[in-house]
TIZA-809136 format. One line per field, with one value per residue: residue number from 1; x negated, y, z negated of N, C-alpha, C, CB in turn. Coordinates in Angstrom, 3 decimals. Glycine has a CB too. Example, Ala and Ser with C-alpha at 12.3 -4.5 7.8 and 13.67 -1.06 7.14 Angstrom:
<badrens>
num [1, 2]
n_xx [-13.190, -12.850]
n_yy [-5.690, -2.250]
n_zz [-7.800, -7.080]
ca_xx [-12.300, -13.670]
ca_yy [-4.500, -1.060]
ca_zz [-7.800, -7.140]
c_xx [-13.200, -12.900]
c_yy [-3.300, 0.030]
c_zz [-7.800, -7.870]
cb_xx [-11.308, -14.084]
cb_yy [-4.473, -0.598]
cb_zz [-9.046, -5.725]
</badrens>
This chain:
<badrens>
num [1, 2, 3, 4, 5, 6, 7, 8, 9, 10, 11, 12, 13, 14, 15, 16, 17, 18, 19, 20, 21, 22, 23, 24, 25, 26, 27, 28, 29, 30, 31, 32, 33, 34, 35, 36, 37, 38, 39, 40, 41, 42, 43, 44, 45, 46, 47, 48, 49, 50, 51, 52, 53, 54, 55, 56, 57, 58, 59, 60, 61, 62, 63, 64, 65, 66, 67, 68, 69, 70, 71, 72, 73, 74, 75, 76, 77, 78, 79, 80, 81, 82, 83, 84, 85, 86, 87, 88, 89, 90, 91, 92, 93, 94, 95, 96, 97, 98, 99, 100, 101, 102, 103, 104, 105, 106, 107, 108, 109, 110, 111, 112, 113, 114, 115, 116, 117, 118, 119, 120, 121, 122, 123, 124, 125, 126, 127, 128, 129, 130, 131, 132, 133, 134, 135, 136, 137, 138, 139, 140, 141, 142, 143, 144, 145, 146, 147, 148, 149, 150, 151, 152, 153, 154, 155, 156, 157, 158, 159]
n_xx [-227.847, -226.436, -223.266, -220.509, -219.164, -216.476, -215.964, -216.591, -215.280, -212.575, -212.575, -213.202, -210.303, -209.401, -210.402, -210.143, -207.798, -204.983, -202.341, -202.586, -202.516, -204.237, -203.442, -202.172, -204.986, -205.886, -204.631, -205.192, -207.504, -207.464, -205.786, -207.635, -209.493, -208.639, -208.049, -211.132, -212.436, -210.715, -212.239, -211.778, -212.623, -212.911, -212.569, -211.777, -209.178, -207.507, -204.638, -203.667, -205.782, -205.904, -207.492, -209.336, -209.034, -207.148, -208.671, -211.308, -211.773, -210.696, -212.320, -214.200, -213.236, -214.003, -215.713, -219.076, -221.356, -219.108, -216.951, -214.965, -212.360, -210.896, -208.000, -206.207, -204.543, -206.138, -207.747, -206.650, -204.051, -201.158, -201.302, -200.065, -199.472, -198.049, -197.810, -200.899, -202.343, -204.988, -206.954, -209.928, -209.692, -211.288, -213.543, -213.609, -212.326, -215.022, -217.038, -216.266, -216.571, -219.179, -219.976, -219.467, -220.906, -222.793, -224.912, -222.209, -222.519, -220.741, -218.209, -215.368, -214.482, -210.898, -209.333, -205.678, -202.685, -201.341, -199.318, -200.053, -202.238, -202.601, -202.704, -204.084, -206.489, -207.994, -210.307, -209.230, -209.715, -209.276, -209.095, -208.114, -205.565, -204.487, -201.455, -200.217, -199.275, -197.728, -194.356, -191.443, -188.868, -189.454, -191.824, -193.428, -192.335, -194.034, -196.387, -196.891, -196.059, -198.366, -200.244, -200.371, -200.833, -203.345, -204.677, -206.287, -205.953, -204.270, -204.864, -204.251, -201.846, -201.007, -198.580]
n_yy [240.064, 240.432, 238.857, 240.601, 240.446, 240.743, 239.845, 237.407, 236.104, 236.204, 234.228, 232.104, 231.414, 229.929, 226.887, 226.827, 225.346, 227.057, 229.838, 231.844, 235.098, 237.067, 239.890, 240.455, 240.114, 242.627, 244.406, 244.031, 244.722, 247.519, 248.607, 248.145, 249.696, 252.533, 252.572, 252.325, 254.335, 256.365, 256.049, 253.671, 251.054, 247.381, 244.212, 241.367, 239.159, 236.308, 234.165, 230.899, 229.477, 227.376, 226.263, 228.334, 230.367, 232.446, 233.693, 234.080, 236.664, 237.988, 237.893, 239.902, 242.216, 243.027, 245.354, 246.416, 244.206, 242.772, 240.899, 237.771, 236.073, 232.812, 231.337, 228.379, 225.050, 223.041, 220.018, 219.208, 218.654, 216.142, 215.202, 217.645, 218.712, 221.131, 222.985, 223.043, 221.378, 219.148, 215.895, 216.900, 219.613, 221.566, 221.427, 221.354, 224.325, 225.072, 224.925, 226.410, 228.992, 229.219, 229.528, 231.661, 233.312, 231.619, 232.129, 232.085, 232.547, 235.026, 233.766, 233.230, 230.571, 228.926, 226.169, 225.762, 226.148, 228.789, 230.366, 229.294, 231.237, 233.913, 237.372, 238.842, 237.765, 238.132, 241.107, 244.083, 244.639, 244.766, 245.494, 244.714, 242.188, 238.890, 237.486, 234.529, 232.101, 229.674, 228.285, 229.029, 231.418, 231.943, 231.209, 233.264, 235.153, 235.769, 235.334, 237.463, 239.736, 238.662, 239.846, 242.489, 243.259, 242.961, 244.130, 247.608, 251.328, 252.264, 250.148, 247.249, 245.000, 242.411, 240.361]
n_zz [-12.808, -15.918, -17.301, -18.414, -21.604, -21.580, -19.219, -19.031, -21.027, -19.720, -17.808, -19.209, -19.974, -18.382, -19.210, -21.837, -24.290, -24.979, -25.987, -25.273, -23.361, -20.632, -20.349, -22.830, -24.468, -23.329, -24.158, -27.270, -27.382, -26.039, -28.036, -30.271, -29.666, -29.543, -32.689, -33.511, -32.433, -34.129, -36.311, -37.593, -38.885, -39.629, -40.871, -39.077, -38.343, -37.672, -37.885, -37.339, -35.105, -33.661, -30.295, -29.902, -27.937, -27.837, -30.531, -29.739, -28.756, -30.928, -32.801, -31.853, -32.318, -34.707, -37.298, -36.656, -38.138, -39.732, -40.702, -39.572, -40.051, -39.875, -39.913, -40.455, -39.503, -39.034, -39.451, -41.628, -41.955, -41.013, -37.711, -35.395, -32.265, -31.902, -34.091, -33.995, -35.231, -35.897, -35.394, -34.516, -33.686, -35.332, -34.838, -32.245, -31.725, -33.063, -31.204, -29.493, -29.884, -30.325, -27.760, -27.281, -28.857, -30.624, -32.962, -35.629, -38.308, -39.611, -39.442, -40.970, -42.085, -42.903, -43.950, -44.383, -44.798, -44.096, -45.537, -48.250, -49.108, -50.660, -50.633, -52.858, -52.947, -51.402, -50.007, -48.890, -46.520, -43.772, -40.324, -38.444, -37.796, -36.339, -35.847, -35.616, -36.370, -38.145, -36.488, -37.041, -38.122, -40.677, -41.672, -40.276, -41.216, -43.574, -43.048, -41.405, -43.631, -45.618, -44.040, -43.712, -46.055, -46.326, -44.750, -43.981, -44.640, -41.753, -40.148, -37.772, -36.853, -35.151, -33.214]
ca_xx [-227.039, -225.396, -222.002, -220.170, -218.191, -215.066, -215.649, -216.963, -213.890, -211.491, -213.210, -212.901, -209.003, -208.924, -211.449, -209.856, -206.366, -204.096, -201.105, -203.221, -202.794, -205.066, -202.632, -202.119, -206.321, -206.733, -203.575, -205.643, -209.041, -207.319, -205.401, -208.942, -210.870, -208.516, -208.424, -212.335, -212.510, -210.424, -212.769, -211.029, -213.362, -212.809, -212.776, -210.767, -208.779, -206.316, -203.683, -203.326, -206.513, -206.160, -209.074, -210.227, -209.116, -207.502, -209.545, -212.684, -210.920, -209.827, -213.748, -214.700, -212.401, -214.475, -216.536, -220.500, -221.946, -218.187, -216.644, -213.893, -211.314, -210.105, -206.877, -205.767, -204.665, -207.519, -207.134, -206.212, -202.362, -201.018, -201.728, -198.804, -199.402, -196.746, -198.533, -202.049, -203.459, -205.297, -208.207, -211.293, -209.332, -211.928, -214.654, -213.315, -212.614, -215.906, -217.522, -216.065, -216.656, -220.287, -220.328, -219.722, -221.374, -223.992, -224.592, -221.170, -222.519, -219.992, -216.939, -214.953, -213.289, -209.744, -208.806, -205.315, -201.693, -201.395, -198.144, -200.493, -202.961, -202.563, -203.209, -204.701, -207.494, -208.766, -210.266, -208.503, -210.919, -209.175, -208.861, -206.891, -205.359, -203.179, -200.434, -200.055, -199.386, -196.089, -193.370, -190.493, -189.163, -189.649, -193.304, -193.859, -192.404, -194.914, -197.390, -196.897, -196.302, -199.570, -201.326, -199.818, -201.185, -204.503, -204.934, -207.021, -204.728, -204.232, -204.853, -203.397, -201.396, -200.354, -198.239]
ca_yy [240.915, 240.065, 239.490, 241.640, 240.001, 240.542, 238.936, 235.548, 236.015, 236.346, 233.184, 231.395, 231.279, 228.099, 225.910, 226.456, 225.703, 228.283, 230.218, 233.852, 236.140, 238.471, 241.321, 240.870, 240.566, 243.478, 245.342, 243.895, 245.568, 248.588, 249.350, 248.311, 250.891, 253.492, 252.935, 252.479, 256.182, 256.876, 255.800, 252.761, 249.603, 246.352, 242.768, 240.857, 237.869, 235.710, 232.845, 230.291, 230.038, 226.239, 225.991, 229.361, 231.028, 234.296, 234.024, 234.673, 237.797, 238.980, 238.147, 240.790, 243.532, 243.130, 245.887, 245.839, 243.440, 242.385, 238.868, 236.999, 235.356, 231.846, 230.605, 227.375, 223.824, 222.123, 218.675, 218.569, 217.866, 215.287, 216.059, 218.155, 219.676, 222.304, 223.540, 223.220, 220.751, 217.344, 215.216, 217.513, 220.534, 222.359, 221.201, 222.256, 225.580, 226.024, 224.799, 227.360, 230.115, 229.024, 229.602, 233.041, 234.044, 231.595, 231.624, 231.721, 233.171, 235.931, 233.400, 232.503, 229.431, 228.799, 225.341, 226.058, 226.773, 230.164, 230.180, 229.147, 232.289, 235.214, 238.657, 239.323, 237.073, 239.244, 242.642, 244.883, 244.999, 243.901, 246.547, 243.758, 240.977, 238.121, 236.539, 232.959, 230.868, 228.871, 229.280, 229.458, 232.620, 232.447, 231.310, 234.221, 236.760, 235.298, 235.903, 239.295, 240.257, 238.813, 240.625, 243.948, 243.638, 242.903, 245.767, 248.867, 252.392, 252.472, 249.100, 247.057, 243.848, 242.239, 238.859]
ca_zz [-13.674, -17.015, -16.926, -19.786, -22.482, -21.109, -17.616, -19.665, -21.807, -19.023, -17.121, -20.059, -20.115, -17.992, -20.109, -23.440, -24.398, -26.110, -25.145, -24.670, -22.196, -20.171, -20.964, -24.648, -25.114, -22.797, -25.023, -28.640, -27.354, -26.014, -29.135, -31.161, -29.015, -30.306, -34.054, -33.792, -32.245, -35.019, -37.270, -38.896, -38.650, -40.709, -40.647, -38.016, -39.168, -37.014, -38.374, -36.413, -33.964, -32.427, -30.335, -30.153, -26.979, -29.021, -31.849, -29.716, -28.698, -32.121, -33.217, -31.318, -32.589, -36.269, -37.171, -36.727, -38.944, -39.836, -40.416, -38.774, -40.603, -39.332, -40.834, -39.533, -40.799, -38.216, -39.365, -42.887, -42.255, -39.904, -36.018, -34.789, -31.144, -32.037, -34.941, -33.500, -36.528, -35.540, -35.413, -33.821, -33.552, -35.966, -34.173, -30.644, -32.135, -33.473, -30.096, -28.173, -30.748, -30.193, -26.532, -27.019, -30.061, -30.719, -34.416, -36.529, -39.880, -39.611, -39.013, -42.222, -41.387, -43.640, -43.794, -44.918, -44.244, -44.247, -46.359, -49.869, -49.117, -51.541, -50.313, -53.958, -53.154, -50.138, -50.118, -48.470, -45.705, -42.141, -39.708, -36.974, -38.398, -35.495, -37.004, -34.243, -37.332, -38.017, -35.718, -38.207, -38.762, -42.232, -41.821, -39.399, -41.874, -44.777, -42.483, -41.862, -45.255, -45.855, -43.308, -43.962, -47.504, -46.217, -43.600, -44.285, -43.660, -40.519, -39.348, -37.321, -36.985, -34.105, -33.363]
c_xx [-226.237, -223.848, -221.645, -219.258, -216.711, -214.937, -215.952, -215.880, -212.731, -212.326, -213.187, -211.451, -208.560, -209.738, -211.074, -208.282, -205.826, -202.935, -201.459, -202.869, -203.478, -204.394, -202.065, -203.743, -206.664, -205.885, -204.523, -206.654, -208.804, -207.400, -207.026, -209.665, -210.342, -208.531, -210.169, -212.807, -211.834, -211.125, -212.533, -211.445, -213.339, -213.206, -212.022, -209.996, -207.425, -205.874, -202.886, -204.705, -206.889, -207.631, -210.019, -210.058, -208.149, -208.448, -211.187, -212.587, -211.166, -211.511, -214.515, -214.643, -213.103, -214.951, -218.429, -220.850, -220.589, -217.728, -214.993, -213.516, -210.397, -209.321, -206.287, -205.910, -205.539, -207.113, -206.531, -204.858, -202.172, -201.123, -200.456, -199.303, -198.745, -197.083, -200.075, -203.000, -203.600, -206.828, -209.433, -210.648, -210.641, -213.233, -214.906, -213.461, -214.199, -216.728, -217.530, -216.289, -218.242, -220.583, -220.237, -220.353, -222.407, -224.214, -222.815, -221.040, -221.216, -218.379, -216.300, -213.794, -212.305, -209.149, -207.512, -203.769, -201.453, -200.423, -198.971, -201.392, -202.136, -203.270, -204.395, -206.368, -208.424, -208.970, -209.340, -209.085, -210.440, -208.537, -207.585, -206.520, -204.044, -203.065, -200.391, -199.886, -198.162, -195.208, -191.875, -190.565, -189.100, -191.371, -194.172, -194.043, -193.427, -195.933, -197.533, -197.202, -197.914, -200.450, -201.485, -200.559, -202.638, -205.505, -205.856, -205.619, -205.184, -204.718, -204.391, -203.188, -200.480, -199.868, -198.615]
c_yy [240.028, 240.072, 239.903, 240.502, 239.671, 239.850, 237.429, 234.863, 235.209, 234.666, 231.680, 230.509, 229.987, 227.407, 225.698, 226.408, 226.296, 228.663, 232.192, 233.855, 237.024, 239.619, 241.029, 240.995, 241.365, 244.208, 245.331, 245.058, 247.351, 249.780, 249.273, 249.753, 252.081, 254.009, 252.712, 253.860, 256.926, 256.795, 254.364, 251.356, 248.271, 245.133, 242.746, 239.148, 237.382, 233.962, 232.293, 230.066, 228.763, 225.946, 226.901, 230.542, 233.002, 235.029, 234.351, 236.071, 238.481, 239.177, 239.219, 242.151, 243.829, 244.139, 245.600, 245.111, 242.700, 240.822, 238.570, 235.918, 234.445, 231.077, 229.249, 226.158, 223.083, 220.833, 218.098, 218.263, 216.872, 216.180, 216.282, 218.886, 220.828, 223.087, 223.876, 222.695, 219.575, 217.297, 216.353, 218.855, 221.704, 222.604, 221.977, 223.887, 226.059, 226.229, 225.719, 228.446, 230.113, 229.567, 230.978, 233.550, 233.232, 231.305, 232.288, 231.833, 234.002, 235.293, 232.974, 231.771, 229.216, 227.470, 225.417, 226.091, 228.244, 230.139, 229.883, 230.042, 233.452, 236.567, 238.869, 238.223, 237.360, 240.378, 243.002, 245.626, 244.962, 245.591, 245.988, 242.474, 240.189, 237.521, 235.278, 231.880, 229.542, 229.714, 229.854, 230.855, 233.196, 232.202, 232.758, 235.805, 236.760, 235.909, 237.285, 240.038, 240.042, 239.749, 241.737, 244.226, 243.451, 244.032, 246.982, 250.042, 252.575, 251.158, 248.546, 245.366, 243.337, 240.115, 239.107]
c_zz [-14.636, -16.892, -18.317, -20.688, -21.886, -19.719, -18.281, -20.327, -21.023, -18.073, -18.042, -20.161, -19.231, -17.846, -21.006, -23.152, -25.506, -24.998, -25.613, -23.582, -21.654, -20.672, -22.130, -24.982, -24.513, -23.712, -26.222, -28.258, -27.032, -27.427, -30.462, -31.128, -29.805, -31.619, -34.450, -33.593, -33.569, -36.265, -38.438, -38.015, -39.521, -39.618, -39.731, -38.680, -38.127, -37.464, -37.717, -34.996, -33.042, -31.926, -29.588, -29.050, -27.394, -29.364, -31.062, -29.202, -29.468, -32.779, -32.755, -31.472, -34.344, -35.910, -37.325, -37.785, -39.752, -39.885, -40.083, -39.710, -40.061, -39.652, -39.956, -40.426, -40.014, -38.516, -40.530, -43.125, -41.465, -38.559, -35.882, -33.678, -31.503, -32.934, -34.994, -34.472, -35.632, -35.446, -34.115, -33.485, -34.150, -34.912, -32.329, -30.913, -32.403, -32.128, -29.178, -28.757, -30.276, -29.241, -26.546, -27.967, -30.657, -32.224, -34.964, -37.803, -39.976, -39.578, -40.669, -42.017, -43.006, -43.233, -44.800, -44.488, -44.969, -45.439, -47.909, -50.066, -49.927, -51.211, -51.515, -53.841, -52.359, -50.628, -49.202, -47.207, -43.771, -41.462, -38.304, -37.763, -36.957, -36.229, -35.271, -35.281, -36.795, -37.003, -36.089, -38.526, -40.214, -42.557, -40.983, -40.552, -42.804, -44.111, -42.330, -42.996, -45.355, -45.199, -43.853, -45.353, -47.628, -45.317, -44.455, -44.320, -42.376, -39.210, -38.693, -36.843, -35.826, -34.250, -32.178]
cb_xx [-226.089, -225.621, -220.873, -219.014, -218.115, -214.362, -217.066, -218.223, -213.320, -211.185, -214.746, -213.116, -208.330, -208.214, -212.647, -210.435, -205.653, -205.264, -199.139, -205.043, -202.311, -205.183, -201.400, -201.262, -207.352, -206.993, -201.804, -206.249, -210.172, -206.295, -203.679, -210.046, -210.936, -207.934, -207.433, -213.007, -211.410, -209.466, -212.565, -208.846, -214.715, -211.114, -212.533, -211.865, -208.268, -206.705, -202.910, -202.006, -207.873, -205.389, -209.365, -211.658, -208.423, -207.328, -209.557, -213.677, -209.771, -208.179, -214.474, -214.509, -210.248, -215.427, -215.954, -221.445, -223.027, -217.827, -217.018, -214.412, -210.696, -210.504, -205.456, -206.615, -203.142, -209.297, -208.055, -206.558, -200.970, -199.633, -202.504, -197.889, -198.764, -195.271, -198.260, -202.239, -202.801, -204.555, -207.754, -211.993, -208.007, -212.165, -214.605, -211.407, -211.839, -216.759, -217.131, -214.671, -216.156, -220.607, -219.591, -218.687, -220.259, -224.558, -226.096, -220.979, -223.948, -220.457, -217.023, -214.722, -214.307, -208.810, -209.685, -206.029, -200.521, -200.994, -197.054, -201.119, -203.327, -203.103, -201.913, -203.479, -207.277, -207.942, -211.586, -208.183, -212.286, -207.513, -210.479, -207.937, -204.658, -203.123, -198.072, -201.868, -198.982, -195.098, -193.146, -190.785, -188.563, -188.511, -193.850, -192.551, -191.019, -195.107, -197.477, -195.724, -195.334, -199.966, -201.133, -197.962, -200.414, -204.518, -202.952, -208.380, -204.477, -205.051, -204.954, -203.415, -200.818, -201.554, -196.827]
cb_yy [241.830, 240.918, 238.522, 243.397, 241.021, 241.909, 239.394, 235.407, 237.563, 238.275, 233.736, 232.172, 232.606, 227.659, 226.214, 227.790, 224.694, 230.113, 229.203, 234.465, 236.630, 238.710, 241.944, 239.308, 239.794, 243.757, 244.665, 242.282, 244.793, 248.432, 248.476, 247.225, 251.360, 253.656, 251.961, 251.604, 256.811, 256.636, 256.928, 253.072, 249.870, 246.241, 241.750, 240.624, 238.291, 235.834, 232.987, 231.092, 230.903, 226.735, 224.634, 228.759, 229.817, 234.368, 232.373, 233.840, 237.697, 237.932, 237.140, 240.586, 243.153, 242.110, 246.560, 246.769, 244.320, 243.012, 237.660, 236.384, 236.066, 231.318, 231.814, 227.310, 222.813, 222.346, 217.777, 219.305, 218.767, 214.495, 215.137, 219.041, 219.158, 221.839, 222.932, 224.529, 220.341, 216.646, 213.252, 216.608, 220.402, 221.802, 219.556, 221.976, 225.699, 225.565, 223.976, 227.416, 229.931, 228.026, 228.837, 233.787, 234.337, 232.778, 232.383, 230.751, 234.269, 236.804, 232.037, 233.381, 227.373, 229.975, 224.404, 226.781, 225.837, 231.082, 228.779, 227.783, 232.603, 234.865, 239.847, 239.081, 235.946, 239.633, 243.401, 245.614, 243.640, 241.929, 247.181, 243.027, 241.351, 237.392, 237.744, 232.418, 231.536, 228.861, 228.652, 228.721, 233.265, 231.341, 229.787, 234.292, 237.318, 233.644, 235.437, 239.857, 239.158, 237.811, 240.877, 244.069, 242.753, 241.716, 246.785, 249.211, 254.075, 253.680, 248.592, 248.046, 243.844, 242.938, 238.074]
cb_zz [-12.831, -18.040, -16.133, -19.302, -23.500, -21.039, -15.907, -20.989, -22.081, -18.149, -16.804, -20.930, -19.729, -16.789, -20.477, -24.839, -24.243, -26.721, -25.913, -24.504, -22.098, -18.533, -20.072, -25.896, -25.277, -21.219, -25.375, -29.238, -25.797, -25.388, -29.728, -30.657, -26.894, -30.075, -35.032, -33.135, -30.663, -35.045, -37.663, -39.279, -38.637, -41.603, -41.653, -36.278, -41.104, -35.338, -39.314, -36.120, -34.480, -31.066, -29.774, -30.180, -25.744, -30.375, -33.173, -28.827, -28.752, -33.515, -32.925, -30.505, -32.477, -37.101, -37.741, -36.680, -39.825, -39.133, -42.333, -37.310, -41.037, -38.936, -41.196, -38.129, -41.388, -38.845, -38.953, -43.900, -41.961, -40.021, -34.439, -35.731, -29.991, -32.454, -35.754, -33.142, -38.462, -33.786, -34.810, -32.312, -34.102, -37.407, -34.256, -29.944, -33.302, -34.782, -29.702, -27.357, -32.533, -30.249, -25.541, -26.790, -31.084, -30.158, -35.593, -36.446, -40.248, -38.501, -37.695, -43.357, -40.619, -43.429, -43.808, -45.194, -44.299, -42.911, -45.695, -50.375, -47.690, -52.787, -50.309, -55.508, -53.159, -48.779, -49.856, -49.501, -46.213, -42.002, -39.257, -35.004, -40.352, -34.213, -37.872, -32.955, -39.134, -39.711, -34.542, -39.488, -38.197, -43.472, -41.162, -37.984, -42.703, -45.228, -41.483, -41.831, -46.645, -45.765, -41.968, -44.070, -48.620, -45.846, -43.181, -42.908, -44.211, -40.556, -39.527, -36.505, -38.167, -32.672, -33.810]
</badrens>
């Protein structure tokens, strides 16, 4: 027998490092399930995704044929633990993105600090967007804002 997504997921959580929780990605998928019943399917996009133990989560919450939005400074600033940039960070991330998903067409990696992204440069397409960026609460609120302006109606945005 296959095991399901979510048991590989949850088995996962001590192999990768992040600071997820079982009960916030069982809360993301809940609240997904319901605005997908509702009809409201988009992209998925999370800022901030380290080395992937969210973000393979939030990849999941896209709609069918949908793409995943990976914002993150990976290695292009100096290595900061605390910020989740450094040498092979990208690479780890993609590694583990792999293990569950295999090809990675659908991923749109963002080498970037969130903070120089422009809503106006996105459609208007994301049905889930995680904010996990900066921890500053002035980089947090940026983030938001951005999200919020990237959302569908009725989408939804979670830190």
């Amino acid at each position: 027998m296959q095991r399901s997504f979510l048991q590989s997921y949850f088995e996962a959580f001590g192999t990768i490092e992040g600071w997820f929780s079982y009960d916030a990605a069982l809360m993301f998928m809940a609240y997904n399930h319901l605005l997908a019943a509702a009809g409201i399917r988009g992209d998925a996009l999370e800022i901030g995704v380290y080395h992937g133990l969210s973000a393979i989560g939030v990849a999941s919450l896209r709609r069918p044929g949908g793409k995943f939005y990976a914002i993150d400074l990976f290695e292009h600033l100096q290595p900061d633990t605390g910020y989740g940039s450094g040498a092979g960070y990208r690479r780890i991330f993609e590694d583990n993105m792999k293990s569950f998903y295999g090809d990675l067409d659908f991923v749109v990696p963002i080498a970037s600090a969130s903070g120089t992204l422009r809503a106006q440069d996105f459609a208007p397409s994301f049905s889930f967007c995680h904010v996990d960026g900066g921890h500053s609460p002035g980089e947090t609120y940026e983030d938001m804002n951005f999200a919020s302006e990237i959302l569908i109606p009725g989408g939804l945005l979670a830190l």
